[in-house]
VMD Tcl script that draws the C-alpha trace (Angstrom):
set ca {
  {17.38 17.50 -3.98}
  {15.92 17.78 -0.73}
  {12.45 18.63 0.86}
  {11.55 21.15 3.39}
  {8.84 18.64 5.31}
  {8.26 16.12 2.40}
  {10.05 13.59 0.72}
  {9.96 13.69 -3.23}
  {9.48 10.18 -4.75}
  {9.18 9.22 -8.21}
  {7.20 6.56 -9.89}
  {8.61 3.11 -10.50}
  {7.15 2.69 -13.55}
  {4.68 5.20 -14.59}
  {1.62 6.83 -12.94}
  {-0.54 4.33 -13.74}
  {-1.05 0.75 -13.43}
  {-3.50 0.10 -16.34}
  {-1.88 -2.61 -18.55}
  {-1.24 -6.17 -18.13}
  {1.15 -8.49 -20.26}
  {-0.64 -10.60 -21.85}
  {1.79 -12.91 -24.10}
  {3.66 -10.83 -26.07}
  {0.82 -7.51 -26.15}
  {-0.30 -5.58 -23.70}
  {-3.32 -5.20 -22.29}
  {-5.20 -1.95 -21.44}
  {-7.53 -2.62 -18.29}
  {-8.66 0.99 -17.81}
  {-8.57 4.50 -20.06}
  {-10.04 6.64 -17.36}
  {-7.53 8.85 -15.37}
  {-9.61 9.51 -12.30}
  {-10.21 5.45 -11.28}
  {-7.90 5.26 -7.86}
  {-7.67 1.08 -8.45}
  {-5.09 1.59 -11.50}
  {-3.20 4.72 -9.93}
  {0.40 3.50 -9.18}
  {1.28 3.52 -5.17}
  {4.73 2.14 -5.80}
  {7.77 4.95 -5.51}
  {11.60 5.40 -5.27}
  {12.75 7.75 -3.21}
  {14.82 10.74 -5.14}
  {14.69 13.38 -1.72}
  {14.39 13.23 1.64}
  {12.67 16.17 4.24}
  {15.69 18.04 5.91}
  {13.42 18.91 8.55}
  {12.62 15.15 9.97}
  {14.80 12.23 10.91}
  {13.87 9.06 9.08}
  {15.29 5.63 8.46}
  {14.28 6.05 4.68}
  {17.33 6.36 2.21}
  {17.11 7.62 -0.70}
  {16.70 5.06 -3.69}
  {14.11 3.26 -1.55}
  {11.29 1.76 -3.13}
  {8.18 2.83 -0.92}
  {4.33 2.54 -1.40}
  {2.38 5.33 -1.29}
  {-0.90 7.00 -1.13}
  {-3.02 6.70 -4.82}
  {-3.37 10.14 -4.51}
  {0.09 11.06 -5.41}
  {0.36 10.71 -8.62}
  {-3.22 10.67 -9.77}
  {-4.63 13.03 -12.66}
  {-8.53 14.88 -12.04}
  {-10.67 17.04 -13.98}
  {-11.77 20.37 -12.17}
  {-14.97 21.62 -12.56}
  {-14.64 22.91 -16.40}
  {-13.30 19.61 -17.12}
  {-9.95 20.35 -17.40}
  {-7.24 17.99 -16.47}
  {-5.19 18.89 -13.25}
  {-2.32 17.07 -11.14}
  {-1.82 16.03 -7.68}
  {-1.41 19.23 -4.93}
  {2.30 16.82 -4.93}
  {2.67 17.31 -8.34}
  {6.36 18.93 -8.51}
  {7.58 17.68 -11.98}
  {6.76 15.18 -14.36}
  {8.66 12.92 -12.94}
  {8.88 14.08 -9.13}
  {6.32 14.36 -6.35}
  {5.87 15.84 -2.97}
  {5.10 12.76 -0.17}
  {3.60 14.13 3.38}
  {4.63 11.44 6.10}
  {0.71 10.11 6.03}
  {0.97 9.21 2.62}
  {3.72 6.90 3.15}
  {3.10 3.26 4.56}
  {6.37 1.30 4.14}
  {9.40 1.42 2.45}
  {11.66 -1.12 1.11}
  {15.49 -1.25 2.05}
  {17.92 -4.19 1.64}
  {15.43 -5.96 0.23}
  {13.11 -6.24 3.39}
  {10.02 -4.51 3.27}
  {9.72 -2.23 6.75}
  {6.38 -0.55 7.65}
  {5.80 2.71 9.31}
  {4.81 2.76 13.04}
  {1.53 3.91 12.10}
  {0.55 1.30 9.57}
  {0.53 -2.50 9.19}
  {-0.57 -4.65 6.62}
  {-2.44 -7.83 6.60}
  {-2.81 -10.68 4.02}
  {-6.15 -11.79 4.21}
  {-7.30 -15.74 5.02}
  {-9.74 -17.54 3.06}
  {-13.51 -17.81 4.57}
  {-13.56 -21.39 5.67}
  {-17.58 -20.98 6.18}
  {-19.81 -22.90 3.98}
  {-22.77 -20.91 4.01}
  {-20.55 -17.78 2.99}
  {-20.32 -16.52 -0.48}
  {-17.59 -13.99 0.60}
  {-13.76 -15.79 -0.85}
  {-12.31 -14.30 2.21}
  {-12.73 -13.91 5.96}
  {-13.95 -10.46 6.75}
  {-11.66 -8.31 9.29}
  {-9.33 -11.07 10.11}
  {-6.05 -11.65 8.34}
  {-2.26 -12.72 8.92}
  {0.14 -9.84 10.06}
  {2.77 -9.85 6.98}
  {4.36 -6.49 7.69}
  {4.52 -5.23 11.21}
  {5.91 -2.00 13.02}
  {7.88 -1.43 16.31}
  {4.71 -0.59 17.70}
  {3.30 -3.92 17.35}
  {5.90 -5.72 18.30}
  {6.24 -3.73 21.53}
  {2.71 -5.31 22.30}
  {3.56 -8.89 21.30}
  {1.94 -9.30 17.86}
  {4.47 -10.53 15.13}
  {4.65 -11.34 11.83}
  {2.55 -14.28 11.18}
  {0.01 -13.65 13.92}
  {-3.48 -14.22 12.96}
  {-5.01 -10.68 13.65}
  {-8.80 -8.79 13.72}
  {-9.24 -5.24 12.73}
  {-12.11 -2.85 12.89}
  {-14.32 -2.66 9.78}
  {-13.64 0.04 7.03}
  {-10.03 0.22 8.16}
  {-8.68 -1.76 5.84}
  {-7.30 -0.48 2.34}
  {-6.02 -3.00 -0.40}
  {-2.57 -2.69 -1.99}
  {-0.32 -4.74 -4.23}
  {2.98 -5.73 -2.80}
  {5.58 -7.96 -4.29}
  {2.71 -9.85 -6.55}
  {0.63 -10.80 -3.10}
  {-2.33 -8.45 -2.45}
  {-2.54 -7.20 1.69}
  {-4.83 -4.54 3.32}
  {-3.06 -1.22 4.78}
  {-4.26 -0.77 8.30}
  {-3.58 1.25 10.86}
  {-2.05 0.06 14.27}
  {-4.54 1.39 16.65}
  {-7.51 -0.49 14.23}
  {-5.24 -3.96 15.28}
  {-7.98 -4.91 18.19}
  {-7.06 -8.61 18.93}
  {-4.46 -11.49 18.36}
  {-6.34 -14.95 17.29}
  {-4.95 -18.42 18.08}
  {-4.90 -20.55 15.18}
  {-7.44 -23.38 14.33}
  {-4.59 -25.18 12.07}
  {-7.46 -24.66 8.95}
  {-6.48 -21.18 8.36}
  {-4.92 -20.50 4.63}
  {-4.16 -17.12 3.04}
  {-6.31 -16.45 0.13}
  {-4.55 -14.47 -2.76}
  {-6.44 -14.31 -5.77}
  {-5.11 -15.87 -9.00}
  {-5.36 -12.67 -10.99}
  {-2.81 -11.27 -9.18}
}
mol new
graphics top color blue
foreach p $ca { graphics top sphere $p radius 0.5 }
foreach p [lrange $ca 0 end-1] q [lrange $ca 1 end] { graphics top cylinder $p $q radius 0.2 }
display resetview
């Protein structure tokens, strides 16, 4: 199965990311369909565009835009899918709803995107837990690289251009390459902060 300009992904799991294991239950966190936090972004790859050249194969795991598989309610309430709906199990991806992609067990972004782990706030007189608009590089792109910022680089963004996903158990921020403005040295204090729900 092949798309025209898309790829067509399927989820993981399920659409949703609203339990948690707790013991031998499960918990429900959320009931409410339209709530982007517990939409699932995580994908495997069942077609790829014929029109584009990519490095994606199929069977890669990818992460995705929340949008994708989310469920709404139109105006007379009634419940609607994705404009990628295509089955109940398969979606339509446009390229800017795809940030990386997992092959070989290596997790490669897209030129367009990067993602950054974020540092704990090492100021006292701060209530925030983390450092706002600074982070360490985790995933990078060719882009990047080209301009000397690597993986483990301490980094600063732009505000509002950061977007919080769940990868492999350690929560980052999806940002865009051009919103990379500036490569930190390190103080030797810096630590990454990832919450203990996670």
């Amino acid at each position: 199965m092949h798309g025209w300009d898309n790829f067509i992904v399927s989820p993981v799991r399920s659409r949703y990311d609203n339990t948690k294991k707790v013991g031998d239950k499960d918990l429900i966190l959320n009931t409410e369909i339209f709530t982007h936090k517990n939409v699932s972004n995580n994908a495997i790859v069942v077609g790829l565009p014929k029109n584009k050249q990519t490095n994606i194969k199929i069977g890669d795991e990818v992460i995705i835009h929340h949008n994708v598989f989310r469920r709404w309610h139109d105006v007379r309430g009634k419940e609607q899918n994705s404009s990628g709906f295509f089955s109940e199990d398969k979606y339509l991806v446009n390229d800017d709803q795809l940030y990386i992609y997992k092959n070989k067990d290596q997790w490669k972004s897209l030129d367009d995107y990067c993602f950054v782990k974020p540092i704990a706030n090492d100021d006292m007189f701060s209530l925030d837990k983390e450092k706002p608009l600074v982070g360490i590089l985790k995933y990078s792109n060719d882009i990047l690289k080209c301009a000397g910022l690597n993986v483990g680089d301490k980094v600063g963004f732009i505000p509002g251009s950061e977007f919080e996903f769940i990868i492999d158990g350690e929560r980052v921020y999806r940002v865009r390459t051009k919103a990379i403005t500036i490569k930190y040295e390190y103080e030797g204090k810096e630590r990454e902060y990832n919450p203990s729900w996670l």
